[in-house]
N, C-alpha and C positions, 0 to 999 in steps of 0.2 A: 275880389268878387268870388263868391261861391255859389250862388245858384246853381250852376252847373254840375255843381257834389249832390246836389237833390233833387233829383230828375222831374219829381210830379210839381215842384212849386214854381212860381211865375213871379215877374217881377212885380204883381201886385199884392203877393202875400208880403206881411210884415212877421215876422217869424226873432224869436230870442233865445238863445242858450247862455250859460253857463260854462260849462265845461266842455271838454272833447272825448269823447269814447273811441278807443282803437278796434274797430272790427275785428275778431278772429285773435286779439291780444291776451284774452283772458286773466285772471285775479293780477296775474305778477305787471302788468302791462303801464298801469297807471293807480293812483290814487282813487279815481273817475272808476275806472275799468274795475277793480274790486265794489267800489259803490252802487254801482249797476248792477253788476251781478246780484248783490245781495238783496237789492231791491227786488231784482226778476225771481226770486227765488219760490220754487213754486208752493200752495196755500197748503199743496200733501202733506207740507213739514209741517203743519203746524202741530205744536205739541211736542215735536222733538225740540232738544237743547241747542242745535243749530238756527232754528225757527227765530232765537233771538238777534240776529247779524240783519235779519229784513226788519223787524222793528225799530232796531237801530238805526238802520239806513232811512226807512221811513221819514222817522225823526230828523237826522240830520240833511233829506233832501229838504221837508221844510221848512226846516232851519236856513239853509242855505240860498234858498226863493225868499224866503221873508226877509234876509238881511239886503235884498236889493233892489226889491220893488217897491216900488210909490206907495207911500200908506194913504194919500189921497187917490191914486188910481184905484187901489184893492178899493178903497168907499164907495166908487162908483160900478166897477164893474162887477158883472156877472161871471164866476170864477166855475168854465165846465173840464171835467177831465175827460180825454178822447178815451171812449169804451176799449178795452183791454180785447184781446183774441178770443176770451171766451165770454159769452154770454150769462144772465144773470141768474139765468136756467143749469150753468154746466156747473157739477161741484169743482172745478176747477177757473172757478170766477175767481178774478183778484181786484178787489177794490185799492189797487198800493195807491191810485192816484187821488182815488178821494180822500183817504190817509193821509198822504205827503198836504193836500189842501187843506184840511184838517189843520195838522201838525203847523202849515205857513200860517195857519193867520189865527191861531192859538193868542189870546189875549188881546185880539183886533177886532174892538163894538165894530157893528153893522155890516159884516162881507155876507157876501151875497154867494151860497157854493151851490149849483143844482148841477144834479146827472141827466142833462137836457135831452142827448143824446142815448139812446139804448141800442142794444144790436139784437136783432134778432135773432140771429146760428149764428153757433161759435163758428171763428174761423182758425185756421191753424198759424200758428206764432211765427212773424217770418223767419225767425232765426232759426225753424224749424219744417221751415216753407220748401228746402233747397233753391233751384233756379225761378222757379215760377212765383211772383208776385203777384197780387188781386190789384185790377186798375182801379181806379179813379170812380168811373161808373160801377164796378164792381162793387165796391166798399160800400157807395153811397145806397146802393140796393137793396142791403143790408142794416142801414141806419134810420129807425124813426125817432122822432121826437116824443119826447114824455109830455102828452097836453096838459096834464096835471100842474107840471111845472112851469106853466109857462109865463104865468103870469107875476110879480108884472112884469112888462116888457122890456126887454135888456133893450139897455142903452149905449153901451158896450160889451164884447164880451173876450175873456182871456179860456184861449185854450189850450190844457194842460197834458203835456205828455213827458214821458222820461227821455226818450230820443226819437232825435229827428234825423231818418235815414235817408228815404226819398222825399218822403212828406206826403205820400199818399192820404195816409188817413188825416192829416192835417186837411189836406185838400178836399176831402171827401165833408169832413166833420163842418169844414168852414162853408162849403157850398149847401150844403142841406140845411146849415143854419142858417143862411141868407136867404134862402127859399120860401120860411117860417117866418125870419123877420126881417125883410126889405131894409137896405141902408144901414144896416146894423154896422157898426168898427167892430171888424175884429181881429186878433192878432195871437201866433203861435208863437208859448213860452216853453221851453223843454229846459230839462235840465242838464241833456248834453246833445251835441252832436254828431252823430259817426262821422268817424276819419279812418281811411285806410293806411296798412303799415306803408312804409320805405317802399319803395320800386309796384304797390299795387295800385289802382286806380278805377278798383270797382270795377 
């Protein structure tokens, strides 16, 4: 049982990873722990010859989603990425997740990818938050719905993030989607987990 490693989720969230990410491990930690990095890698690089290791990652996180998900679920659902820390307004926006979406379902007729959620102010990255996290209400305060997108109406929906820490914004992104659309399934896929090293415990 893990719940308890993710403080904001509840036993009604349905939540999936892949991998484990070592908190505080950095590049040499894991396999995982370099591929995250390279993903989080921020969009300033672009243009330098480094800029190439997050394309790559990109690639291979949706390489690595599309080799295990249901190619009849991807037909059905509605496939949204949980907004990044900055806003669409900061030039420090990273769209890595609607990329990695992209990348997953690359030669798969009919998926369904919207950016349903948008944020309105950037918020600061927690890795780069210190002690102080945004609650729950906090995040969801922060979160509107694109109406543009909305239509037609998810019948299920998968929502995508690179890792899941507490699960806050999972928990934020999924309630203000339930808000929008009543009854809706839906369910958090990351493509890793935090874990903490040997003798820590968060």
């Amino acid at each position: 049982m893990i719940l308890d490693q993710h403080g904001s989720l509840t036993a009604d969230d349905e939540c999936h990873y892949l991998f484990e990410w070592t908190k505080g491990g950095g590049y040499g930690a894991s396999a995982t722990n370099q591929l995250i990095s390279n993903l989080k890698k921020g969009v300033h690089r672009r243009g330098f010859a480094d800029y190439r290791y997050k394309e790559e990652a990109i690639e291979r996180a949706g390489h690595c989603l599309g080799q295990v998900l249901n190619r009849k679920w991807l037909g059905k659902a509605t496939l949204v990425p949980i907004p990044p820390s900055a806003c669409k307004a900061d030039p420090k926006y990273d769209n890595r997740m609607m990329l990695v979406l992209e990348a997953m379902t690359r030669g798969i007729v009919g998926t369904d990818i919207r950016e349903l959620i948008v944020q309105r102010e950037s918020m600061t990255p927690a890795h780069a938050s210190g002690r102080y996290r945004p609650t729950v209400p906090e995040i969801m305060e922060n979160y509107d719905i694109d109406e543009a997108l909305i239509e037609p109406c998810p019948v299920v929906i998968g929502l995508f993030d690179d890792i899941l820490t507490a699960g806050s914004h999972f928990r934020a992104a999924k309630l203000v989607l339930l808000h929008r659309f009543p009854g809706v399934s839906i369910v958090g896929i990351f493509l890793a987990r935090r874990i903490f090293p040997p003798g820590e415990n968060g």
